[in-house]
N, CA and C atoms as a LAMMPS dump frame, in Angstrom:
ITEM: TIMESTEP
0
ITEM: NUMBER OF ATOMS
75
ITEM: BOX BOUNDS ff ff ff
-5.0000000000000000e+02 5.0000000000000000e+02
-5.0000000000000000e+02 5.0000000000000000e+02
-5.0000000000000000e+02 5.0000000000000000e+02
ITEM: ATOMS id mol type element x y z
1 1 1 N -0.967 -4.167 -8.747
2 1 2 C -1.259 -4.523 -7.354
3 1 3 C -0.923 -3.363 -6.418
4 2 1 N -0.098 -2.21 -7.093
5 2 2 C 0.421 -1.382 -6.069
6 2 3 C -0.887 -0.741 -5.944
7 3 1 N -1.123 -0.065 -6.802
8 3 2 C -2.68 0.696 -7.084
9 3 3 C -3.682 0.146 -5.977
10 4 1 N -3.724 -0.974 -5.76
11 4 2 C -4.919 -1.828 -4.779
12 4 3 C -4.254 -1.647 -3.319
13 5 1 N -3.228 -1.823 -3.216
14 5 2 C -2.914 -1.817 -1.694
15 5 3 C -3.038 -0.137 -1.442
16 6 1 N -2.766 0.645 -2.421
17 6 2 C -2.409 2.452 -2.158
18 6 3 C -4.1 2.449 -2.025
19 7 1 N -5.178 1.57 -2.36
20 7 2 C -6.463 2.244 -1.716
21 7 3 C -6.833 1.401 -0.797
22 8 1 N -6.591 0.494 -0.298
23 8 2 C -6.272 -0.798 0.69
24 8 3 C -7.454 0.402 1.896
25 9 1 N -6.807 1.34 2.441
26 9 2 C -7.65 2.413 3.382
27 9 3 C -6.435 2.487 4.042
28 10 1 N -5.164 2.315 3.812
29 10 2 C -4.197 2.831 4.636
30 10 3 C -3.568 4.278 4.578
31 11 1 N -3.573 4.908 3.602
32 11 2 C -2.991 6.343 3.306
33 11 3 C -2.002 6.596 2.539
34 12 1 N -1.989 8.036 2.235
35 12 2 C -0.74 7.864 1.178
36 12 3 C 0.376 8.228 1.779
37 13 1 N 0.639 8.471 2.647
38 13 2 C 2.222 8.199 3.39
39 13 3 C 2.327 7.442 3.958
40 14 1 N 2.254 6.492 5.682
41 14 2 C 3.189 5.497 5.389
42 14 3 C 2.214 3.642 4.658
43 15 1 N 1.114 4.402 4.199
44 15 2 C 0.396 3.071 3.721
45 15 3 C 0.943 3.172 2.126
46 16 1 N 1.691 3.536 1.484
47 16 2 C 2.835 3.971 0.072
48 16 3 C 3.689 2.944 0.361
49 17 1 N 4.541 3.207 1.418
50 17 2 C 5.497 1.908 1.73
51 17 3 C 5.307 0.759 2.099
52 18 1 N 4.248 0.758 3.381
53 18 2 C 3.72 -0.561 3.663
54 18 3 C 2.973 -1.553 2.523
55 19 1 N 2.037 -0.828 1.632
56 19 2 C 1.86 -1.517 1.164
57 19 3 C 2.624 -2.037 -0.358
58 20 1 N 4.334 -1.607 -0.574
59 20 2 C 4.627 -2.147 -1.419
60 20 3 C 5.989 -3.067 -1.182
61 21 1 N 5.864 -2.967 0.39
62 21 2 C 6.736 -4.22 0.872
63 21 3 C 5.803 -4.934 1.965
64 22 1 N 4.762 -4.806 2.235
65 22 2 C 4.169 -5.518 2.884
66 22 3 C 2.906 -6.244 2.421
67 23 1 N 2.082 -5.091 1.681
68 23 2 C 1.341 -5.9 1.123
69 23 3 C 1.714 -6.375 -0.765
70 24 1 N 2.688 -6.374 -1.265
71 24 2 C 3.279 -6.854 -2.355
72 24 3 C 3.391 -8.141 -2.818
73 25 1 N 2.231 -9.077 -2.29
74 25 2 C 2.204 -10.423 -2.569
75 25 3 C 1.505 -10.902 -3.929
């Protein structure tokens, strides 16, 4: 799931973190 949020279209710095406490559902 991390893999999917890291191409989500957020970026790889702060969309890295966001999406593995934010989008980590």
């Amino acid at each position: 799931m991390a893999a999917n949020c890291d191409v989500c279209g957020k970026g790889p710095g702060f969309g890295h973190s966001i999406s593995h406490s934010h989008r980590r559902t």
